[in-house]
C-alpha beads as a LAMMPS data file, in Angstrom:
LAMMPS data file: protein, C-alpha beads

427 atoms
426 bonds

1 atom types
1 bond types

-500.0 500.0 xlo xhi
-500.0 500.0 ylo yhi
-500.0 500.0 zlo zhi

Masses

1 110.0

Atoms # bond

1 1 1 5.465 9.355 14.594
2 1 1 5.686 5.879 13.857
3 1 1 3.483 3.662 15.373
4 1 1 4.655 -0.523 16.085
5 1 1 1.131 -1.655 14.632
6 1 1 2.233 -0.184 11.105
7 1 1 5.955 -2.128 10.528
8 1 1 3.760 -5.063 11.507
9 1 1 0.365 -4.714 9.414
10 1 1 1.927 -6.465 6.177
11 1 1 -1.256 -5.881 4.056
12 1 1 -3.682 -2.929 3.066
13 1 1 -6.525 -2.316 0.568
14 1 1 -5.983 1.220 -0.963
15 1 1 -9.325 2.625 -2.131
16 1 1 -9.856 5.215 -4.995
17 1 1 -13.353 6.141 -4.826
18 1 1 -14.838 9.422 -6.049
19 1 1 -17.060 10.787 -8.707
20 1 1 -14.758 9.786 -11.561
21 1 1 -16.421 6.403 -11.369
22 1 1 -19.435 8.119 -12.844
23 1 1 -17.904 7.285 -16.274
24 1 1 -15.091 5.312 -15.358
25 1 1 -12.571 7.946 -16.381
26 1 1 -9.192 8.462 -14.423
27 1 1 -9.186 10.460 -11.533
28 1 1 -8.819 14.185 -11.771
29 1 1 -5.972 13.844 -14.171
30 1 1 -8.482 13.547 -16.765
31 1 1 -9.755 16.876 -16.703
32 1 1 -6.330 18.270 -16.003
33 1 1 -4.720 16.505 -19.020
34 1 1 -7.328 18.077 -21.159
35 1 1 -8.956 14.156 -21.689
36 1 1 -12.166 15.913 -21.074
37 1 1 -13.646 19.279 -20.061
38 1 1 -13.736 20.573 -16.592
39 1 1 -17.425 20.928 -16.781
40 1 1 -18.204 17.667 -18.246
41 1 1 -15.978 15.629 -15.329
42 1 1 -18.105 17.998 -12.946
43 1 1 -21.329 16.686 -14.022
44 1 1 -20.463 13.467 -12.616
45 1 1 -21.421 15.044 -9.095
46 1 1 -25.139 14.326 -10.301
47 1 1 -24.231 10.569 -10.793
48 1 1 -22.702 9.868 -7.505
49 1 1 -25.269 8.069 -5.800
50 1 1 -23.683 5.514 -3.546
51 1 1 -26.695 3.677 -3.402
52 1 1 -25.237 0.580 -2.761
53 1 1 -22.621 1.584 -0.467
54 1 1 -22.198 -0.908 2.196
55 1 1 -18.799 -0.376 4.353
56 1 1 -19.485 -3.535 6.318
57 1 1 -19.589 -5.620 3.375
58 1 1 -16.111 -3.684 2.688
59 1 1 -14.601 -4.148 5.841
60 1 1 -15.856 -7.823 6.209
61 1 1 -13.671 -8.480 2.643
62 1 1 -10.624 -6.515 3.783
63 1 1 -10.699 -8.908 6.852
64 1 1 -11.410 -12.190 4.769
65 1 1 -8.575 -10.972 2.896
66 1 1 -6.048 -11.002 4.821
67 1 1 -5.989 -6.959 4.969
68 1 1 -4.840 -5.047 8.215
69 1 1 -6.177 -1.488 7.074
70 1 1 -7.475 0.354 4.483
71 1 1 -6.783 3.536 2.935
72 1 1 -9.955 5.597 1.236
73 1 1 -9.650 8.662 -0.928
74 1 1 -11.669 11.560 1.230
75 1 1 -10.351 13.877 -1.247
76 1 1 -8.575 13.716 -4.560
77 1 1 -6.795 16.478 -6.650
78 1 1 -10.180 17.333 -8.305
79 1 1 -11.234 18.544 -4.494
80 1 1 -14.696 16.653 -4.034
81 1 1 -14.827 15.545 -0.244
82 1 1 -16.358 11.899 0.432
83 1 1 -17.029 14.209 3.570
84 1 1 -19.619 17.110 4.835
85 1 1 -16.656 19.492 5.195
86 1 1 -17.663 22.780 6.808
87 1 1 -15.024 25.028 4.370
88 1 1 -16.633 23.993 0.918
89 1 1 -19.582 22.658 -0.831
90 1 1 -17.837 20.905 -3.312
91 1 1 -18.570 17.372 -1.019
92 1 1 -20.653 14.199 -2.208
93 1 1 -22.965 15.451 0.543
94 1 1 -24.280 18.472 -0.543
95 1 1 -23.705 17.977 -4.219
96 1 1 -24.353 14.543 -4.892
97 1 1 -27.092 12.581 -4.789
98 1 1 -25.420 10.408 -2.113
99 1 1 -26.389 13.267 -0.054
100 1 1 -24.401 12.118 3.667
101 1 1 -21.113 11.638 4.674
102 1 1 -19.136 8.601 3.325
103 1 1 -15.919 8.823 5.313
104 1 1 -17.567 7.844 8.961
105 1 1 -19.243 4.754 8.135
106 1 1 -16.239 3.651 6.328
107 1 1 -13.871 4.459 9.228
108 1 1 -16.579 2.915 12.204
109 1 1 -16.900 -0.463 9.911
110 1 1 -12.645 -0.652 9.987
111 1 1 -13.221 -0.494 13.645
112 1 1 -15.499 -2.683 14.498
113 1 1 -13.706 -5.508 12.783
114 1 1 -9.840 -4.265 14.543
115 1 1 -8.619 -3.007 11.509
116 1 1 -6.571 0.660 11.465
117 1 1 -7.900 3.124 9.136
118 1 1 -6.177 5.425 6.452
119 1 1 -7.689 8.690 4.897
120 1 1 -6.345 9.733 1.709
121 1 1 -5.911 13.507 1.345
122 1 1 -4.300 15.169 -1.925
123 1 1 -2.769 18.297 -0.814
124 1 1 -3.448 19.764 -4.508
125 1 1 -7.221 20.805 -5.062
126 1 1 -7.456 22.028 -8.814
127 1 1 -11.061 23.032 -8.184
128 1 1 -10.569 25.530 -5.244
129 1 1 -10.045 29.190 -6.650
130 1 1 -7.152 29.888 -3.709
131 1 1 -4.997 27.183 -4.665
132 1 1 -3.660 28.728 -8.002
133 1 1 -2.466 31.407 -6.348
134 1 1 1.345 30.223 -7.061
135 1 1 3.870 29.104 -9.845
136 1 1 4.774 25.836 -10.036
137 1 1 8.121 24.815 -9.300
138 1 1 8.533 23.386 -13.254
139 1 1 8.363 19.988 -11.619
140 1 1 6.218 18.642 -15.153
141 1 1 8.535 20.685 -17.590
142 1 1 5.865 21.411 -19.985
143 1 1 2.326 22.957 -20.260
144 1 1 1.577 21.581 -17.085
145 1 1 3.297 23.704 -14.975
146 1 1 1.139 26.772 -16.116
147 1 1 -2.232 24.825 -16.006
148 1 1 -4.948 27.472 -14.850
149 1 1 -5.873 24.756 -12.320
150 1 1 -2.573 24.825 -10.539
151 1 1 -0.683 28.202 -11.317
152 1 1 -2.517 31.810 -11.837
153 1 1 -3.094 32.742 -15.830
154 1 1 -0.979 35.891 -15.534
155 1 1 1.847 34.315 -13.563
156 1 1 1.267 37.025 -11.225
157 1 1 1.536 34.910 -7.589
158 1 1 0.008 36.534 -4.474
159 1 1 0.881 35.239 -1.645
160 1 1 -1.921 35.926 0.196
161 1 1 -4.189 33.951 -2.073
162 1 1 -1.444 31.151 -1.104
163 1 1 -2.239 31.803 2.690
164 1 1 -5.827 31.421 2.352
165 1 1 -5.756 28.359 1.050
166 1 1 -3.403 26.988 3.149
167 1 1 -5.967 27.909 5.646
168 1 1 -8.344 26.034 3.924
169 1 1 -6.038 22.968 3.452
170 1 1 -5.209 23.040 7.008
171 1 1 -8.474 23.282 8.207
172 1 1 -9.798 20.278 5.908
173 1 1 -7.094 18.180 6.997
174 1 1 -8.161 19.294 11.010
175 1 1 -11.714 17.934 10.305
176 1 1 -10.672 14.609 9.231
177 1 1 -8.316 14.520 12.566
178 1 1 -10.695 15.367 15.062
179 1 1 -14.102 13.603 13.436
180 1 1 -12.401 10.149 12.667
181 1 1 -9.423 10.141 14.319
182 1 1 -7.574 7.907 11.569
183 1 1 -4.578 5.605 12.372
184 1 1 -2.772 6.973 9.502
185 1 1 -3.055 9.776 6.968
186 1 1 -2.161 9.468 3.250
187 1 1 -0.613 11.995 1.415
188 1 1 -0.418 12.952 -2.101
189 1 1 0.458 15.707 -4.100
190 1 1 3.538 17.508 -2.722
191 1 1 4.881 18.196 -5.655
192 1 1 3.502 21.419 -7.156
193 1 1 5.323 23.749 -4.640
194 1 1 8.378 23.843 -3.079
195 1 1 8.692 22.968 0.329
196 1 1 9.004 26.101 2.025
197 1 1 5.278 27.076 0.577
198 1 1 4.067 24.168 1.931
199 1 1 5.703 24.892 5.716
200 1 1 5.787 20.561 6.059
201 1 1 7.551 20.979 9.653
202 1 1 4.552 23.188 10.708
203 1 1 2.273 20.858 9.220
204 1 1 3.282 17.944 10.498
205 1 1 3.311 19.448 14.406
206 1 1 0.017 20.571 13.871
207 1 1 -1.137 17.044 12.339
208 1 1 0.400 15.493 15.632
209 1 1 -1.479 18.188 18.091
210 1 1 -4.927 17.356 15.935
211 1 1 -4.817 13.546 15.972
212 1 1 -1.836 12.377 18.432
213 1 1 0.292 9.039 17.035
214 1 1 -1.478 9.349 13.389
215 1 1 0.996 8.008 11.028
216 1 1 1.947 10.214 8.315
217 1 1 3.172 8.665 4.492
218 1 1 6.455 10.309 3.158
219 1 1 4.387 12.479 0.525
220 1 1 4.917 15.894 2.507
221 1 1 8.001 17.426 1.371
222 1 1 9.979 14.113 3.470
223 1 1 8.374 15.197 6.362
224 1 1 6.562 11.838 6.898
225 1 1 7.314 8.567 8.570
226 1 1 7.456 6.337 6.212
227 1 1 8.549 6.039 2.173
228 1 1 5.830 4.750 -0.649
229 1 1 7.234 3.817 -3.589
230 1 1 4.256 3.256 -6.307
231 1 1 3.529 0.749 -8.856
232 1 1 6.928 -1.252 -9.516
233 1 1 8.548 -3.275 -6.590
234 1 1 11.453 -1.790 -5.491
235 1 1 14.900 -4.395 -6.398
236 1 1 16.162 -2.703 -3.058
237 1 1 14.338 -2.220 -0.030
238 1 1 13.676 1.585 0.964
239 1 1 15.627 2.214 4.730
240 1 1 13.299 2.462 7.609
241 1 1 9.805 0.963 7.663
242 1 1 8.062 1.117 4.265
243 1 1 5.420 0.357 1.937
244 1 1 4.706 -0.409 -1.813
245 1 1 1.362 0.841 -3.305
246 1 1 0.397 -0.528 -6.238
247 1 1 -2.895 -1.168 -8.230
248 1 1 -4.988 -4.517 -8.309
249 1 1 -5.301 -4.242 -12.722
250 1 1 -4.216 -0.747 -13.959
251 1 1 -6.293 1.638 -12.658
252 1 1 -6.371 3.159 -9.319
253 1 1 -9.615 4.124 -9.533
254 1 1 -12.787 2.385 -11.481
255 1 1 -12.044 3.177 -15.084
256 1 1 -14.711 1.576 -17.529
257 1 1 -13.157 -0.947 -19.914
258 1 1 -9.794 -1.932 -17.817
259 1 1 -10.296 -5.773 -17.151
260 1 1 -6.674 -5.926 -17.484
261 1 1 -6.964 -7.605 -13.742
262 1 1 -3.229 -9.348 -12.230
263 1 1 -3.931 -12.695 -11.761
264 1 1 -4.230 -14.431 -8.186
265 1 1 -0.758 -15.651 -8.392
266 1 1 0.930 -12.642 -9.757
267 1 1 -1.190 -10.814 -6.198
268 1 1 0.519 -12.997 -4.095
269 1 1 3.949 -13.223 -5.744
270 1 1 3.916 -9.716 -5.231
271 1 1 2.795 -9.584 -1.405
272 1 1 5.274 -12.525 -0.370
273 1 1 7.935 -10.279 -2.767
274 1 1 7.055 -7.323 -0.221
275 1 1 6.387 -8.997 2.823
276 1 1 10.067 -10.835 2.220
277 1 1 11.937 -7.417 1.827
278 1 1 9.935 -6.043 4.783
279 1 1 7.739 -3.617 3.503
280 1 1 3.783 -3.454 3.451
281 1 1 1.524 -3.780 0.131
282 1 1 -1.163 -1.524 -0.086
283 1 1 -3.314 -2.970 -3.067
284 1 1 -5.641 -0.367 -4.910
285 1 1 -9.069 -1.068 -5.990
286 1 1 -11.442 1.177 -7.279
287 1 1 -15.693 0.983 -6.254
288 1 1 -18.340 1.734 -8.942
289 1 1 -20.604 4.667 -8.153
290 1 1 -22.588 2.967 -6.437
291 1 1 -20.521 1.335 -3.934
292 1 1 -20.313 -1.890 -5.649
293 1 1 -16.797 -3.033 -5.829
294 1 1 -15.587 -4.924 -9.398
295 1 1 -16.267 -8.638 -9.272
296 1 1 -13.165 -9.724 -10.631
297 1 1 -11.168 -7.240 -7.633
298 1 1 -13.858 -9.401 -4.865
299 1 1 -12.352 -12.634 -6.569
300 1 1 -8.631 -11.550 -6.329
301 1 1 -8.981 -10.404 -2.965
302 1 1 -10.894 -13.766 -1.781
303 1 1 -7.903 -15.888 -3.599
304 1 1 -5.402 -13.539 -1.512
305 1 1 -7.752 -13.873 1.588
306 1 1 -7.059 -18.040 1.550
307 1 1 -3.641 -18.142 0.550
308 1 1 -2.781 -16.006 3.604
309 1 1 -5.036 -17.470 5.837
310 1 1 -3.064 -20.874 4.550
311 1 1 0.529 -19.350 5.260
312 1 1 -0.040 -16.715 7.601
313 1 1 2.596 -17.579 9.726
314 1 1 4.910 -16.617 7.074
315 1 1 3.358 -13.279 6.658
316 1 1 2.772 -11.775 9.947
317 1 1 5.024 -11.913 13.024
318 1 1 7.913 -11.873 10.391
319 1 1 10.524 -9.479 9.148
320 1 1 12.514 -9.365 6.169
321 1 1 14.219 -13.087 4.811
322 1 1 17.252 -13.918 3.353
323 1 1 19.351 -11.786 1.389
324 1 1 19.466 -12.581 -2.096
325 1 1 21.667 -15.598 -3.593
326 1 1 20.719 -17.774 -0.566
327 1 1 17.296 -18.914 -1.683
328 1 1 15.505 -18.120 -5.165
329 1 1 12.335 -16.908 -4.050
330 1 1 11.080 -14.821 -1.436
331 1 1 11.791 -15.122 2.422
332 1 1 10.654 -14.052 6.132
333 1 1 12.064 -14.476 9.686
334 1 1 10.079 -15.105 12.699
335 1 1 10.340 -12.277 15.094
336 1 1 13.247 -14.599 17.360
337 1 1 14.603 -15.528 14.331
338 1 1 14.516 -19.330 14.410
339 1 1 12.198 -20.078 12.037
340 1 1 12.838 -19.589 8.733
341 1 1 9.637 -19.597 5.992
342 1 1 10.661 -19.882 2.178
343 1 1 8.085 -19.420 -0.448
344 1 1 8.421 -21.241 -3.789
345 1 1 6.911 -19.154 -6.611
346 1 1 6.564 -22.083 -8.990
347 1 1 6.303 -26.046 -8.183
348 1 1 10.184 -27.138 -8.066
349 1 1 11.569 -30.107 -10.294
350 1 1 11.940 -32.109 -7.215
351 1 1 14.030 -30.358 -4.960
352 1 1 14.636 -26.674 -3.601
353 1 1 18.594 -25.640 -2.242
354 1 1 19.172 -23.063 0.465
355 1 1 22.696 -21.795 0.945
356 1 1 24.740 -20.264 3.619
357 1 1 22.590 -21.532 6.775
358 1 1 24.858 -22.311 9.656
359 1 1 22.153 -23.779 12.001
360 1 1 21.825 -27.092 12.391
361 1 1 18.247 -27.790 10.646
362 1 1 15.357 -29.479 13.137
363 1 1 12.507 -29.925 10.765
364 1 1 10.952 -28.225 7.255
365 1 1 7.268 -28.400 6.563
366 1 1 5.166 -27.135 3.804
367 1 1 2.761 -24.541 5.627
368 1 1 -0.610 -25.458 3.287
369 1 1 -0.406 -28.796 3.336
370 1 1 1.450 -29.318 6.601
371 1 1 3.437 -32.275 5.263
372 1 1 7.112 -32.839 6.704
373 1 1 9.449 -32.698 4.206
374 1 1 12.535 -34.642 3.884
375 1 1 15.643 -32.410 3.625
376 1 1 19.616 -32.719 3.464
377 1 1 23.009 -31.125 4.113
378 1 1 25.084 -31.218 1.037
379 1 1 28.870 -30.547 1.140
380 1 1 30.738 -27.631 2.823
381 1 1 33.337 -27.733 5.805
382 1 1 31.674 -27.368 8.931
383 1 1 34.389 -27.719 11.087
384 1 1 35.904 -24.718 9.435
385 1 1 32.415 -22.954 9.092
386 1 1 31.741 -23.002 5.436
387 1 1 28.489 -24.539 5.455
388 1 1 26.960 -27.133 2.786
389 1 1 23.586 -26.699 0.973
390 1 1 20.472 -27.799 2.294
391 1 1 18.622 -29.576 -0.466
392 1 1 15.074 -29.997 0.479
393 1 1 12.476 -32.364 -1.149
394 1 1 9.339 -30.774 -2.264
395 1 1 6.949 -33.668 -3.609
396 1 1 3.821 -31.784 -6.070
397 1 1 1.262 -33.227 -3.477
398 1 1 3.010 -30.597 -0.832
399 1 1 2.507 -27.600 -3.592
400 1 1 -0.168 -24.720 -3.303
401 1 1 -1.761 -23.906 -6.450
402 1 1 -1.096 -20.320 -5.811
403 1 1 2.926 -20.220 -4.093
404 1 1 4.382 -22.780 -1.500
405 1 1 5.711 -21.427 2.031
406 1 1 7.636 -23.981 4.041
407 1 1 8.647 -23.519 7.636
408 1 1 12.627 -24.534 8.279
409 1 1 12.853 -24.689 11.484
410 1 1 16.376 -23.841 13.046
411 1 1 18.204 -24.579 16.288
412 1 1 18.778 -21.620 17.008
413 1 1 18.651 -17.963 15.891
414 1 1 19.538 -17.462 12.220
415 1 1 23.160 -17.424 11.384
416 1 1 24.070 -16.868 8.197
417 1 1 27.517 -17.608 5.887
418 1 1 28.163 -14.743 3.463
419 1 1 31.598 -15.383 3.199
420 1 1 33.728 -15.732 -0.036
421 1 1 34.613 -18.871 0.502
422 1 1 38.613 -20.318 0.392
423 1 1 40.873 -23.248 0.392
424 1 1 40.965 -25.519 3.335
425 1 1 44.450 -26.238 4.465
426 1 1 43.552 -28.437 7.394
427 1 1 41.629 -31.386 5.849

Bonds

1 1 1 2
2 1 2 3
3 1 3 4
4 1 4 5
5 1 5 6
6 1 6 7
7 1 7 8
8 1 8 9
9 1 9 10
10 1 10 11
11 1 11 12
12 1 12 13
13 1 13 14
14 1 14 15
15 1 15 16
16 1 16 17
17 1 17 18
18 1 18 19
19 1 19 20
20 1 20 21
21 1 21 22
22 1 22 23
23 1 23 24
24 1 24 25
25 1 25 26
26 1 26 27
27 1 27 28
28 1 28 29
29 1 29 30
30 1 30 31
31 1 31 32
32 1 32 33
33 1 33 34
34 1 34 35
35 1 35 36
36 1 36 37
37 1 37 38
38 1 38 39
39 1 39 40
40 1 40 41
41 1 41 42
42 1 42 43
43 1 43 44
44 1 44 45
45 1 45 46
46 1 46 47
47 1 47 48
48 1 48 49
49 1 49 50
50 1 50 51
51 1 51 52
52 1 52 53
53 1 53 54
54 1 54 55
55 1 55 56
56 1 56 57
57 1 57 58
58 1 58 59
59 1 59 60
60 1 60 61
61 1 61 62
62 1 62 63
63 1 63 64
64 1 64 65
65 1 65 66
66 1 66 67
67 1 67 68
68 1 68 69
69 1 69 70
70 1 70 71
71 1 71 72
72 1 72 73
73 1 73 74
74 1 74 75
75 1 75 76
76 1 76 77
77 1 77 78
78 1 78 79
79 1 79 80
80 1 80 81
81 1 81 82
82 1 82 83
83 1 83 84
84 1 84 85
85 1 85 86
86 1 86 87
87 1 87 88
88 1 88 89
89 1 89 90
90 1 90 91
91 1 91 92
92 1 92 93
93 1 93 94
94 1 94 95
95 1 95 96
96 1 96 97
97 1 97 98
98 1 98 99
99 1 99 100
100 1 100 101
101 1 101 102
102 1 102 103
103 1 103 104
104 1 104 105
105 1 105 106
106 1 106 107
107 1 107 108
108 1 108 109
109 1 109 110
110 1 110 111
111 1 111 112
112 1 112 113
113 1 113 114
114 1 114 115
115 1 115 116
116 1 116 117
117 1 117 118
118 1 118 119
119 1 119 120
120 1 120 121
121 1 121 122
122 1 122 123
123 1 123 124
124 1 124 125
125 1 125 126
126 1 126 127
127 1 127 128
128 1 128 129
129 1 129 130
130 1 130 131
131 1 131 132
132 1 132 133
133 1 133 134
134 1 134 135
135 1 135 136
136 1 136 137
137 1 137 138
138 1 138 139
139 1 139 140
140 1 140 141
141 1 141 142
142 1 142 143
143 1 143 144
144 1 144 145
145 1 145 146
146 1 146 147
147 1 147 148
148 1 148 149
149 1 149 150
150 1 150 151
151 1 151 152
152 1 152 153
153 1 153 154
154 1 154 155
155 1 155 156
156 1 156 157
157 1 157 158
158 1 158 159
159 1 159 160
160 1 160 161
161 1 161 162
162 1 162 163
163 1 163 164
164 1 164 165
165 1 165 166
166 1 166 167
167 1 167 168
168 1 168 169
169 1 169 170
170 1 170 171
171 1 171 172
172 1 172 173
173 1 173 174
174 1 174 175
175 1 175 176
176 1 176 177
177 1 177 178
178 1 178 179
179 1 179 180
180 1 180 181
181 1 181 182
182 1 182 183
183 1 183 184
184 1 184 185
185 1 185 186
186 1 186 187
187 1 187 188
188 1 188 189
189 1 189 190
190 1 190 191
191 1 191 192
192 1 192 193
193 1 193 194
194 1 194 195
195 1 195 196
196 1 196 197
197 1 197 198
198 1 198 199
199 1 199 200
200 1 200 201
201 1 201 202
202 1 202 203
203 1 203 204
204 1 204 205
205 1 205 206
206 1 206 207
207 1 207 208
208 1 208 209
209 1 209 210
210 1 210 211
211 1 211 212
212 1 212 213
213 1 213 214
214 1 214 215
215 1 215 216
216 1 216 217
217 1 217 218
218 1 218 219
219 1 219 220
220 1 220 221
221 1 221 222
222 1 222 223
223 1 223 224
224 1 224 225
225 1 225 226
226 1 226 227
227 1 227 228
228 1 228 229
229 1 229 230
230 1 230 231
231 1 231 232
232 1 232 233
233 1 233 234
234 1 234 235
235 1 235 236
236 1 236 237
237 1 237 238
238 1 238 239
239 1 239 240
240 1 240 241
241 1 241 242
242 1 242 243
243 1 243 244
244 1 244 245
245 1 245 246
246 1 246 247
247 1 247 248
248 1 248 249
249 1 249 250
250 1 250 251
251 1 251 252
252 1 252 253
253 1 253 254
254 1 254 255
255 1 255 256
256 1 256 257
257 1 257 258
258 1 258 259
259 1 259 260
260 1 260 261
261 1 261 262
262 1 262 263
263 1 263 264
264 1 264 265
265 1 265 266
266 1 266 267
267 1 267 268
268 1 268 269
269 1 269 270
270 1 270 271
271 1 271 272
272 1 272 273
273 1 273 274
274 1 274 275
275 1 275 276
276 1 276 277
277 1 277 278
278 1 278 279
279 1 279 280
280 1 280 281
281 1 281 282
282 1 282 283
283 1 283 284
284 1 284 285
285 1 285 286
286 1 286 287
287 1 287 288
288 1 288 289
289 1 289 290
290 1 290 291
291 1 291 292
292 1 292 293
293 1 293 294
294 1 294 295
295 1 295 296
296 1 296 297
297 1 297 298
298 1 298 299
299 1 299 300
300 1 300 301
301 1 301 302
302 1 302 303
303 1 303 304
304 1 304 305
305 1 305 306
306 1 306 307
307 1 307 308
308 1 308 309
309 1 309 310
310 1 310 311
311 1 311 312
312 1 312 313
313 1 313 314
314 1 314 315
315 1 315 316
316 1 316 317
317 1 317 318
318 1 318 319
319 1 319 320
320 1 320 321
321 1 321 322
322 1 322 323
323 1 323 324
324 1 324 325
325 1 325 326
326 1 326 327
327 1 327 328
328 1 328 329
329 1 329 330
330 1 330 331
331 1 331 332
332 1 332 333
333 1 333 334
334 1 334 335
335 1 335 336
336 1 336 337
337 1 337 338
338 1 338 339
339 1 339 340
340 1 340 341
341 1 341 342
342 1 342 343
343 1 343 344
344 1 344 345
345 1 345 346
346 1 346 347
347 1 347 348
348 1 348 349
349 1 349 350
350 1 350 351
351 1 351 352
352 1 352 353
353 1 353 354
354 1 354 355
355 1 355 356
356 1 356 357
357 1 357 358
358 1 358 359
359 1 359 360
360 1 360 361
361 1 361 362
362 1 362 363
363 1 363 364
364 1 364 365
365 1 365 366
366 1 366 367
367 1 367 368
368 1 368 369
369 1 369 370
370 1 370 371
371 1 371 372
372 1 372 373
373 1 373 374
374 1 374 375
375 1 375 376
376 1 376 377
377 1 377 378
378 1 378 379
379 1 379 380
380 1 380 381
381 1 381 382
382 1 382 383
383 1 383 384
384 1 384 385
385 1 385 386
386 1 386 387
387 1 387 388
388 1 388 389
389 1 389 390
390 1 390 391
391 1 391 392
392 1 392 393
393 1 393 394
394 1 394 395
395 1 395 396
396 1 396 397
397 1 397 398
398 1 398 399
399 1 399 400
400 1 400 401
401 1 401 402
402 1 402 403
403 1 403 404
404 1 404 405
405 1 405 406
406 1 406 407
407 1 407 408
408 1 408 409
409 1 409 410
410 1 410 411
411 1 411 412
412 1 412 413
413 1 413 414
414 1 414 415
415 1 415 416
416 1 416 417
417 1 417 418
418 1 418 419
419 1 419 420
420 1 420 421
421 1 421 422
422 1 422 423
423 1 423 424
424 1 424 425
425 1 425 426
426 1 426 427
């Protein structure tokens, strides 16, 4: 069920958080890969502390960056809750020495400062006994379709294994619903199973009946509301409402020895590359054990923070730009459509063209700087509606170190030229 606030939000802070920060090694996969024992990635329960955990300071960041809601991992594949769930023990509160539930004070600090919340979920849990209880569906096509984490050694199933921990799943995922009531809930790990094990149509009704309006991501078998595509930016935009996840330097979570960090401009390239084909970015970070978050992921998040408080107007109350060819660079649309913002990725020569507008242009500023800009309509037939070019001036002084938005502002609605063009008989 998808709610308006969530085409709108623009901006997200995804955060992978669980006792794989211990060592810094990746998330569950490590252990499943066979990077290091199952036993050994367990003992990092006794390193959890969270000592330093301080959702406030988290929240107060999100909102200095520009961030409309965060997502947090309450449970990865390795199945260690971030909350006191009633249907296991393997949570940081009973076998950590963070000792409390981390999920609440995460999800009342969102609130207080008006942003919505996301809770992560894996459906897989490689550490409950129940969930092997099935084949895979060969989705990996090697030895990892008969791990003993995921399928039973004998490759005997028994489906009523399979029931109970659906049962389990189900009731996990109920907790989360009625304790924190999240805005939206974020799937992973659908792929293990085919649908029909799953039941996705029963899951999502019951979803809806446990936390009415919560926003569901397309990771359930396509039973969710919206698509995710992860890590590259799509060349075409998914259909519908959508959003691109992706992570801050190459890590979801905190992985020791990755400083391989995107730079400031290469974070906002990348929003204003989403934001102009009208999707969301949720960008993932990844907190020490502690609670600490990584310096150099504060930094980038402050240097996001300003350049959208600088050009917000091109961010939010927008939807999707230009189609490609009429401007090199990303683009957004003001909700009535009259005022066009263009962002310039790199400082321009001296001037910028924009092709195919057939409004008559009433003024172009830069957003930063607010200087006017001096602009022009080059060539074209206008009394046969072919329009000209509009070359626009764009002096350095007018540049933001980080990407230039200007505002063109129309006189009217958008109209737009995508013709072929052809010869003019009557001139």
């Amino acid at each position: 069920m998808m709610q308006d606030w969530f085409g709108k939000a623009k901006f997200g802070v995804f955060l992978h958080w669980g006792i794989y920060s211990v060592r810094g090694v990746v998330e569950s996969w490590s252990f499943f890969n066979g990077e290091i024992p199952y036993d050994e990635y367990m003992a990092q329960l006794d390193g959890f502390t969270a000592d330093r955990y301080d959702p406030d300071a988290w929240a107060d960041l999100f909102a200095r960056a520009g961030a409309t809601y965060a997502v947090l991992t309450t449970k990865h594949h390795d199945g260690v809750a971030l909350w006191d769930t009633a249907l296991s023990d393997l949570n940081v509160a009973r076998r950590t020495p963070a000792g409390r539930d981390l999920v609440g004070p995460f999800v009342d600090a969102l609130r207080k400062r008006g942003l919505k919340v996301g809770l992560y979920f894996s459906h897989l849990d490689w550490s409950e006994p129940t969930h092997a209880s099935l084949n895979t569906n060969g989705v990996y096509g090697g030895p990892k379709d008969r791990s003993p984490h995921n399928s039973p050694p004998d490759e005997v199933e028994d489906p009523a294994t399979w029931e109970r921990f659906l049962a389990f799943h189900r009731g996990q995922l109920r907790e989360l619903c009625e304790r924190y009531r999240p805005d939206l809930l974020w799937f992973d790990g659908d792929w293990e199973r085919e649908p029909e094990r799953w039941r996705w149509p029963e899951l999502r009704d019951q979803l809806q009946a446990w936390c009415p309006g919560v926003i569901l991501n397309s990771r359930m078998g396509g039973y969710g509301d919206y698509e995710t595509p992860e890590q590259g930016v799509p060349l075409v935009a998914p259909e519908g409402v959508w959003e691109f996840c992706m992570t801050l330097n190459d890590s979801w979570g905190y992985q020791a020895g990755d400083e391989n960090h995107k730079s400031a401009r290469q974070l906002v390239r990348t929003l204003a590359e989403t934001v102009g084909m009208g999707g969301n970015l949720l960008l993932g970070i990844g907190p020490h054990a502690d609670g600490t978050l990584q310096p150099a992921q504060v930094e980038r998040l402050e240097a996001i923070g300003g350049w959208v408080a600088r050009h917000r107007a091109a961010v939010f109350g927008t939807r999707a730009g230009l189609p490609c060819g009429h401007h090199y660079g990303p683009s957004t649309l003001s909700e009535d459509g009259r005022t066009l913002y263009l962002t310039l990725l790199d400082p321009p020569q001296d001037e910028i063209a924009v092709k195919g507008l057939l409004n008559g242009i009433v003024s172009v500023r830069a957003l930063g700087s607010g200087a006017e800009l001096a602009h022009r309509m080059v060539g074209g037939a206008p009394w046969n509606d072919v329009p000209g070019v509009l070359w626009i001036e764009v002096p350095r002084e007018a540049c933001d170190p980080l990407a230039t938005a200007l505002a063109v502002e129309l006189d009217g609605p958008l109209r737009l030229y995508r013709g072929s063009g052809h010869a003019i008989a009557n001139n």
